[in-house]
N, C-alpha and C positions, 0 to 999 in steps of 0.2 A: 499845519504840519506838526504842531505840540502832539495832537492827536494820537499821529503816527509813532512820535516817536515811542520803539521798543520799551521808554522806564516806565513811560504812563500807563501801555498798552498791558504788559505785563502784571502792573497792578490789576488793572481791568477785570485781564482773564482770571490773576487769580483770585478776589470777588467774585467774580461768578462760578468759577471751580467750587468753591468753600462752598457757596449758597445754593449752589445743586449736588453737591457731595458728590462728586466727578474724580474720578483717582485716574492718574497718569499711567502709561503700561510701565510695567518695571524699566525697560530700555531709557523708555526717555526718563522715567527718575531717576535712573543714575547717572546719564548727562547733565540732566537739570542739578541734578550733587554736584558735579564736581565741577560744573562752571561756575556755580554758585564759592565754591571754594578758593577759584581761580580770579574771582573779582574784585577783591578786595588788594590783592598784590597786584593788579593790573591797574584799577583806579586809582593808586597810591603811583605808579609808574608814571602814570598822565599828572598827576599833579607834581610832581616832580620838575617833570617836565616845562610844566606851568609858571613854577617858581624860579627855575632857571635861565626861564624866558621873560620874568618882569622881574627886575630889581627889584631888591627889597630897602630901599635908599627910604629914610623916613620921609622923603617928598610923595611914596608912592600909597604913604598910612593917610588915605584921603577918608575922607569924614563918612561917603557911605561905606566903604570896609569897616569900619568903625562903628554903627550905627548897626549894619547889620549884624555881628557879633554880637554886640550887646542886647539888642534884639531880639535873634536866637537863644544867647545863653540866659538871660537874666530875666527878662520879660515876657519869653515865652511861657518857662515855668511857672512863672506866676501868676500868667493868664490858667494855665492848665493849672493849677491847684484851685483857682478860684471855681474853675467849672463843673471839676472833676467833685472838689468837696461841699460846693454850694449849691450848684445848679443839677448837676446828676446825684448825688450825694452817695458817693459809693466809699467803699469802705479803707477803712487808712493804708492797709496792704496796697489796694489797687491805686490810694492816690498817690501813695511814696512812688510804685513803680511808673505810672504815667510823667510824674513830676519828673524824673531821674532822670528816663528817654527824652521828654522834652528838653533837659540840660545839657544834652550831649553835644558835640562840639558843631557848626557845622559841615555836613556831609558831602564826601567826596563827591556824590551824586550831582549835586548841586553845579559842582562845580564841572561834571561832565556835561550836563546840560547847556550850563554857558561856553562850554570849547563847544559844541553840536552845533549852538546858534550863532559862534562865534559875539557872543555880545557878553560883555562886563566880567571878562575871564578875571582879571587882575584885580577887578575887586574882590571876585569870588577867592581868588587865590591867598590874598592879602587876609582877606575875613576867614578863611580858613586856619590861616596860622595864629592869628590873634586869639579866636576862639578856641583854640586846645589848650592854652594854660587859663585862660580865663575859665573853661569850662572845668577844668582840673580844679580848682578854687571853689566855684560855686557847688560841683558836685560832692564834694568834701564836705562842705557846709553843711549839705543837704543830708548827706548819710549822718552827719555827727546830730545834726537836730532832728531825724527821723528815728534815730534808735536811742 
């Protein structure tokens, strides 16, 4: 059912849009705009939602919320700098930008995904809120030692 669902799917098609230069009729790209516009206040609405359905009581800061946070913000980036400037060795521009995205807080998506399957909403939620100051800190780091 992951298959099915729309976030995956989405990615998919647009993969194979890009790698056969497939362009949309005008109608539907400017649906596709302004849903695209419309989902970040919507996925912000659900997490909301989320937060005000699992206490935020420090009994609820369980060790995988925690783990995935730091995971996302701090380890990922650092797997991606090592790949990006050892293993692909591309160039400092492309690895500052890879590094940065990978810092980013974890995403709402994420956390829609676990409301869909209903499974580890409250971590997700938990690790969400953790990692935007955390990710606020390390991304700071990262632009003060990139430039």
């Amino acid at each position: 059912s992951i298959i099915k669902n729309p976030l995956i799917l989405s990615v998919i098609l647009s993969i194979i849009f890009l790698a056969m230069n497939i362009q949309l009729p005008a109608p539907v790209q400017v649906l596709a705009s302004q849903m695209t516009d419309a989902t970040g206040p919507l996925a912000l609405v659900a997490l909301g939602a989320a937060l005000a359905t699992h206490s935020l009581k420090k009994e609820n800061y369980s060790l995988d919320a925690i783990l995935l946070a730091i995971l996302k913000v701090i380890a990922l980036p650092l797997f991606v700098y090592c790949t990006t400037k050892y293993l692909y060795d591309l160039t400092d521009f492309t690895v500052t930008i890879a590094v940065i995205m990978a810092a980013l807080p974890v995403a709402v998506n994420v956390f829609v995904m676990a409301s869909r399957y209903q499974s580890y909403e409250k971590e997700i939620s938990i690790a969400m809120l953790i990692s935007v100051p955390l990710g606020f800190l390390v991304i700071s780091s990262m632009l003060f030692l990139f430039t």
